[in-house]
VEXFIVEX-983378 format. One record per atom (N, C-alpha, C): x, y, z. Coordinates in steps of 0.001 Angstrom, whole numbers, padded with zeros to 6 digits, always signed. Last residue first. Layout:
BEGIN
XYZ;...
END
This chain:
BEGIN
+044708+095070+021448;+043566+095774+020314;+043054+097097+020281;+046816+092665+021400;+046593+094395+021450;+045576+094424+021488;+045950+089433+021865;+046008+090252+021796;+046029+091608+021850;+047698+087065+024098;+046283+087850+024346;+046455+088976+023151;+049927+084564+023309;+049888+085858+023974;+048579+086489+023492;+051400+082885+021434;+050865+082532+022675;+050359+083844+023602;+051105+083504+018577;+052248+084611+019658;+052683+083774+021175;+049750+081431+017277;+051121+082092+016560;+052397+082986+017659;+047608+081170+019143;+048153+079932+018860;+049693+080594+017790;+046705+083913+019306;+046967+083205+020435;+048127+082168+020182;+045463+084119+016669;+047095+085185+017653;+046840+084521+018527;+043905+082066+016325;+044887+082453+015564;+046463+083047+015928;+042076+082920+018428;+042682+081749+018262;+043539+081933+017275;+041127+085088+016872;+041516+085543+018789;+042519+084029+018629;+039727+084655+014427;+041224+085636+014514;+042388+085341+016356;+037967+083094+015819;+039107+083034+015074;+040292+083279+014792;+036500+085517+016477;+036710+084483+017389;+037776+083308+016751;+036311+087515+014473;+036738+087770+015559;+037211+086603+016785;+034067+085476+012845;+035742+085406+012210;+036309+086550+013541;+032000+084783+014228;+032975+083643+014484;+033946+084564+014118;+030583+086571+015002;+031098+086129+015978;+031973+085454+015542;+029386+086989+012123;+029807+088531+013128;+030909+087867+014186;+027775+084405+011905;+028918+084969+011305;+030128+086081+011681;+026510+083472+015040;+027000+084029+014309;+028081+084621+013251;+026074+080191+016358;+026931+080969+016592;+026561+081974+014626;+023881+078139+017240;+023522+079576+017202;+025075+080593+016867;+024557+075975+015588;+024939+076083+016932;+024654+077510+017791;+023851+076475+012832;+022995+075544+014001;+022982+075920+015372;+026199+077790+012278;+025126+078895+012871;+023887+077650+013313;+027791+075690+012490;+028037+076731+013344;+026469+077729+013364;+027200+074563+010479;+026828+073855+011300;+027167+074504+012619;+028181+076394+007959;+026596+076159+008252;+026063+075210+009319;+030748+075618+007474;+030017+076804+008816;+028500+077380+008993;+032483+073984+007479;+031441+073702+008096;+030728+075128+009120;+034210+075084+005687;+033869+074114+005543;+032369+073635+006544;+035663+077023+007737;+035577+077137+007008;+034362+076300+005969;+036903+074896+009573;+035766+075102+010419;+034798+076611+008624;+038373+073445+008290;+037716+072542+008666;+036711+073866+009237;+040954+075660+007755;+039923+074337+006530;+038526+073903+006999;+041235+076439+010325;+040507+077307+009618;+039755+076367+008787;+042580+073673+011332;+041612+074597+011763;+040880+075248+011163;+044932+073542+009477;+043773+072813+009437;+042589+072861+010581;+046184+076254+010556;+045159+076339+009245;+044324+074594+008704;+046663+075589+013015;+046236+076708+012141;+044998+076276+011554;+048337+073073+012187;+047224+072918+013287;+045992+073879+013350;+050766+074086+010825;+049511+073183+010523;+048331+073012+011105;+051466+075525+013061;+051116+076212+011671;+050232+075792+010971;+052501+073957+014726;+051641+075011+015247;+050592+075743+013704;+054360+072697+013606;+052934+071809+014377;+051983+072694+014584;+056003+074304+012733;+055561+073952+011557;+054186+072683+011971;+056910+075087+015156;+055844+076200+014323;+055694+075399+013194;+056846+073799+018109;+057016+073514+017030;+056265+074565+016278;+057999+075461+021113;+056969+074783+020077;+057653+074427+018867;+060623+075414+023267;+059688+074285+022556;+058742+073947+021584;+060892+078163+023320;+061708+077632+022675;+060430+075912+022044;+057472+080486+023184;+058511+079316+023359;+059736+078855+023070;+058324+083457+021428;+057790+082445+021317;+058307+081217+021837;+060362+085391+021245;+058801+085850+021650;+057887+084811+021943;+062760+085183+020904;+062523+084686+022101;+061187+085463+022603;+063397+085353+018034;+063814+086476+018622;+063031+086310+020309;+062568+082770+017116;+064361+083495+017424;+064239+084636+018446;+060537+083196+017452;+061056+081836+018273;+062100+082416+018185;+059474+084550+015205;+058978+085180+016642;+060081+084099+017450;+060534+082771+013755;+061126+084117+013599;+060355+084989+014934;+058322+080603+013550;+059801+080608+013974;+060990+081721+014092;+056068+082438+013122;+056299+081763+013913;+057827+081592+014616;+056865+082591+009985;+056205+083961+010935;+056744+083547+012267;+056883+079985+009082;+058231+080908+008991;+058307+082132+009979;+054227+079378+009625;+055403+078644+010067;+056734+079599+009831;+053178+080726+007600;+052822+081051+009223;+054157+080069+009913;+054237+080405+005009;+054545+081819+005524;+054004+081432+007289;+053130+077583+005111;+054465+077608+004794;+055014+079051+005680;+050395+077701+005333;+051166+076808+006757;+052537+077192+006292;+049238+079223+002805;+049304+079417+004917;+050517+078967+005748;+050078+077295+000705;+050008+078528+000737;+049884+079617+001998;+049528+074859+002215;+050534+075257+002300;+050830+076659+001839;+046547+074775+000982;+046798+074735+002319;+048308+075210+003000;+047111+074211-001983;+046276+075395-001256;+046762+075680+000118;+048409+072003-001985;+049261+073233-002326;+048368+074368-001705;+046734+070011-000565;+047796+070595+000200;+048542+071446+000184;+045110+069743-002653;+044339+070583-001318;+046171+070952-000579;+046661+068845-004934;+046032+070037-005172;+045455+070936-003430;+047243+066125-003641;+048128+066997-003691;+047520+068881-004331;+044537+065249-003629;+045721+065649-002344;+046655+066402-002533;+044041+064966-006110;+043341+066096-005586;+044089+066317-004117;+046082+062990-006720;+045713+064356-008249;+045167+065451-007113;+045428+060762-005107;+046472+061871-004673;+046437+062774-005742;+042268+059838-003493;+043153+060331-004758;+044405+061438-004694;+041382+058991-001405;+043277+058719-001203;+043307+059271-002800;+039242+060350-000354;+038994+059139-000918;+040370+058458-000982;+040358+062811+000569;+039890+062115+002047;+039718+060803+001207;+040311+064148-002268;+041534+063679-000930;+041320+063195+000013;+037950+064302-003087;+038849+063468-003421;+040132+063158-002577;+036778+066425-001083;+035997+064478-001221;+037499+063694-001970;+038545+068479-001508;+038374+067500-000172;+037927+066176-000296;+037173+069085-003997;+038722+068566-003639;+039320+068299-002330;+035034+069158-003960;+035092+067989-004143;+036503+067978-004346;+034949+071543-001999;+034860+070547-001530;+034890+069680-002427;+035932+073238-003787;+037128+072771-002635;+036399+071976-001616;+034344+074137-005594;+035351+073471-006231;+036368+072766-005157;+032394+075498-003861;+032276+074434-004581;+033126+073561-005430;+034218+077950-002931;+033207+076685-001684;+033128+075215-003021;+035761+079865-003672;+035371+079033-004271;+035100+077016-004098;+034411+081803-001524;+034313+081602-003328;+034697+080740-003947;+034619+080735+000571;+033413+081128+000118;+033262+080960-001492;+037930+080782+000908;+036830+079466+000868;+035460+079889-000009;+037948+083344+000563;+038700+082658-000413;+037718+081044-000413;+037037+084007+002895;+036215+084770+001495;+036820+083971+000401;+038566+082859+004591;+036815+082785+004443;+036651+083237+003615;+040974+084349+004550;+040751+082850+004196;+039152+082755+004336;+040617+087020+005120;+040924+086640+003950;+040672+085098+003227;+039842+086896+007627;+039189+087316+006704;+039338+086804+005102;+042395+085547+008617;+040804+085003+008917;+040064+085629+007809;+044335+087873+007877;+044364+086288+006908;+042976+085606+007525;+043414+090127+009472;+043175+089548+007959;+043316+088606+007231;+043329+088886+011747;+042188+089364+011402;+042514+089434+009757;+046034+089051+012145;+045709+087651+012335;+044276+087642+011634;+047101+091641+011629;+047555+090507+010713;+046299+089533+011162;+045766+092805+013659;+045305+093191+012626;+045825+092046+011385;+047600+091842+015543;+046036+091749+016112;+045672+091839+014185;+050084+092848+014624;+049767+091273+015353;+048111+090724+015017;+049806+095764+015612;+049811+095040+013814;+049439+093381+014078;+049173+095438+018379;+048252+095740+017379;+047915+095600+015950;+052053+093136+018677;+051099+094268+019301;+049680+094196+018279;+053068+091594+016424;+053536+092310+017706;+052488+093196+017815;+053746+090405+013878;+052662+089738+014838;+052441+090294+015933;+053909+091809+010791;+054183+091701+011781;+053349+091214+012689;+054819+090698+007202;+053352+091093+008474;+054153+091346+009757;+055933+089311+005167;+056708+090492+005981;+055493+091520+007018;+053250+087315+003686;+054575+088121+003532;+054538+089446+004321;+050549+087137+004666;+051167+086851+005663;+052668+087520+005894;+049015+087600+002204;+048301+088040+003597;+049621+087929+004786;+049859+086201+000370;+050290+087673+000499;+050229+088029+001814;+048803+083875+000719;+050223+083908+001201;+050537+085525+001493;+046513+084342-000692;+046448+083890+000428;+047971+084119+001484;+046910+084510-003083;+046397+085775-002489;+046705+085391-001036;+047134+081773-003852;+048959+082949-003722;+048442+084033-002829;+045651+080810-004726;+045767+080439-003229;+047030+081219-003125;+045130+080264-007734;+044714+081639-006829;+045265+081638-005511;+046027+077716-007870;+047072+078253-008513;+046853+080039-007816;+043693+076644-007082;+044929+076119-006265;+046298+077481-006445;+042483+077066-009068;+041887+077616-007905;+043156+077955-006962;+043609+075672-010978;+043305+077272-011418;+042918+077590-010089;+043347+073092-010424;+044434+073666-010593;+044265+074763-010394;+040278+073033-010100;+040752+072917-009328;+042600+072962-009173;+039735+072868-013030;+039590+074093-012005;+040331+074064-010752;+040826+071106-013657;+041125+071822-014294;+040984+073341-013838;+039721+068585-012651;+040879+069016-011983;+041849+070084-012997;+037175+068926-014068;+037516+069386-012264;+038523+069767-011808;+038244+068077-016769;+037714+069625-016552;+038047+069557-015021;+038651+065095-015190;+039407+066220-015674;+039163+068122-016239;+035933+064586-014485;+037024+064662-013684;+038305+065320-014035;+034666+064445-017265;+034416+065600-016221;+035258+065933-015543;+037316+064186-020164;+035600+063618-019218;+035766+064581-018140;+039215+065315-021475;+038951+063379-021577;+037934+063115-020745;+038552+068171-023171;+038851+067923-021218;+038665+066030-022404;+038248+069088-025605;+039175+069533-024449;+039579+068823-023107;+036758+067531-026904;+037899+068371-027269;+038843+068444-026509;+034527+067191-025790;+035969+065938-025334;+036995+066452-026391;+033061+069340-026019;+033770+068961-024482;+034869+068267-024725;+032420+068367-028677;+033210+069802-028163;+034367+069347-026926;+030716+066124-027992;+032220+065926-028776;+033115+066970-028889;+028568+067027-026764;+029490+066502-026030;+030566+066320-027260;+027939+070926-027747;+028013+069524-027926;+029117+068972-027087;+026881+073616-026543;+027556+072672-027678;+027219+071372-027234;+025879+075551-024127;+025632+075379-025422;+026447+075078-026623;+026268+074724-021473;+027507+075592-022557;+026667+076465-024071;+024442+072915-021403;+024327+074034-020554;+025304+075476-021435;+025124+070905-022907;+024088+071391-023200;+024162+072806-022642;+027973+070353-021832;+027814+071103-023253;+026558+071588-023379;+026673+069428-019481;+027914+070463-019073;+027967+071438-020699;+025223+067269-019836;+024810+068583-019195;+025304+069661-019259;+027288+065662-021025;+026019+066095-021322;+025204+067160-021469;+028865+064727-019024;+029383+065701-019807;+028213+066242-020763;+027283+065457-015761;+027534+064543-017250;+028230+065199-017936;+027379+065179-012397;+027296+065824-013525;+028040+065480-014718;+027520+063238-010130;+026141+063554-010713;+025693+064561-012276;+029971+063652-008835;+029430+063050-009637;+028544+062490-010294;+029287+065933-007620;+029846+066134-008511;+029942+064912-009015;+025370+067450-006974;+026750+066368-006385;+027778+066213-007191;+025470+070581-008047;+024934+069645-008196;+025873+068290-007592;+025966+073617-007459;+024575+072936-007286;+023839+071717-007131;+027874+073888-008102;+027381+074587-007043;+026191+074195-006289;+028596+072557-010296;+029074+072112-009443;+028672+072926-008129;+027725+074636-012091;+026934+073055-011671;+027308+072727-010470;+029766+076251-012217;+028534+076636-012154;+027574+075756-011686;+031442+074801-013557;+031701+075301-012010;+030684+075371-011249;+030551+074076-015636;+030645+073082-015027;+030951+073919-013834;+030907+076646-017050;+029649+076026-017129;+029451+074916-016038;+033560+077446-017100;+032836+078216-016335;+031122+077371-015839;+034249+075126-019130;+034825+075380-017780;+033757+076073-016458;+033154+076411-021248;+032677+074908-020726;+033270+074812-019194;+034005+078378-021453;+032569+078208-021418;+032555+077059-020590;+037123+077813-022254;+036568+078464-020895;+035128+078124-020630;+036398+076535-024495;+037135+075558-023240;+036529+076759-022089;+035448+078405-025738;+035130+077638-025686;+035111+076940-024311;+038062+080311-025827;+036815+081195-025184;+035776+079645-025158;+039694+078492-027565;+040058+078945-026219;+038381+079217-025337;+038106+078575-030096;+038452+077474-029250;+038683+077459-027819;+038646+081249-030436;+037892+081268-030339;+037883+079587-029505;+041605+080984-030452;+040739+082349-029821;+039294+081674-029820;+042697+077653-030890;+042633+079224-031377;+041856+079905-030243;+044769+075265-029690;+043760+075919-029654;+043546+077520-030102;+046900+073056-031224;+047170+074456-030480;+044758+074671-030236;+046203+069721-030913;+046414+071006-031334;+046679+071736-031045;+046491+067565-029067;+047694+067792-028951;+047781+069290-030157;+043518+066061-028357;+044655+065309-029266;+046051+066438-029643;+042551+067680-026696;+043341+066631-026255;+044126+065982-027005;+044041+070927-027727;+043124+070008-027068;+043840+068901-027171;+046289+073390-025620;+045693+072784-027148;+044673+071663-026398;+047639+076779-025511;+046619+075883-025001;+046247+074880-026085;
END
């Protein structure tokens, strides 16, 4: 690991950069993201801004420092799907855990993936391309899931699973993302990820689940 001008970083340097890392996440929970200084970010750390620019060249880069590291977690996500089955009751139980799984993954780390939405809806491609590795961590294994139900003539000939796949999980993104406008709607937490899951196996099998 080195800083910006191209040192190695020691142990203790290291545990630094993390501080500062961890420190700004931490903000970022709280605070609009470009609303936070490098200022804040060392005070909070406890150092100094000439520490910070050790490491990071300004905020946006620490961000997209986490926001690698987040991107780079989104593997848990794939697990959920490697060599699953969609048939019957395992079917039912796959679809329920990648719902599960993808909400808790959002949840945690809610604050670093929306200003990597703000930046990708702005056209920065640093953060487009960071939301799409996340996102493809899903759409790649459900699309493969999919088309392997299609061989074996469980699944339309006509769909598309890489339309179907996407459609998924920019589903989940989006409703993930807004699910404090769901319980406006009186809908319950309890309710949605079962109601999810139901859309999920529907839209992967076309078919009602086991249960």
């Amino acid at each position: 690991m080195r800083t910006v001008d191209g040192r190695v970083a020691g142990r203790r340097g290291q545990a630094t950069r993390q501080k500062l890392l961890d420190c700004l996440s931490e903000m970022l929970s709280s605070s609009p993201y470009r609303d936070v200084k490098v200022i804040d970010v060392a005070r909070k750390a406890g150092t100094s801004p000439a520490t910070f620019y050790q490491y990071f060249p300004d905020v946006e880069g620490a961000v997209l420092e986490i926001a690698d590291h987040t991107a780079a977690g989104a593997a848990e996500l794939t697990v959920l799907l490697e060599g699953r089955s969609w048939v019957g009751k395992a079917g039912w139980q796959t679809a329920q855990e990648l719902v599960d799984g993808f909400l808790d993954f959002w949840r945690r780390n809610d604050a670093i993936l929306r200003v990597v939405d703000l930046g990708a809806a702005e056209g920065d491609k640093r953060f487009y391309k960071i939301r799409m590795k996340i996102l493809n961590s899903v759409s790649s294994p459900l699309t493969d899931a999919i088309a392997e139900l299609q061989s074996k003539r469980r699944v339309d000939k006509d769909v598309s699973p890489a339309a179907v796949a996407g459609s998924l999980v920019a589903m989940l993104a989006s409703v993930t993302s807004h699910q404090k406008a769901f319980q406006t709607w009186g809908v319950k937490q309890a309710e949605l990820r079962p109601n999810l899951a139901l859309l999920v196996y529907l839209g992967v099998t076309g078919k009602k689940p086991t249960k």
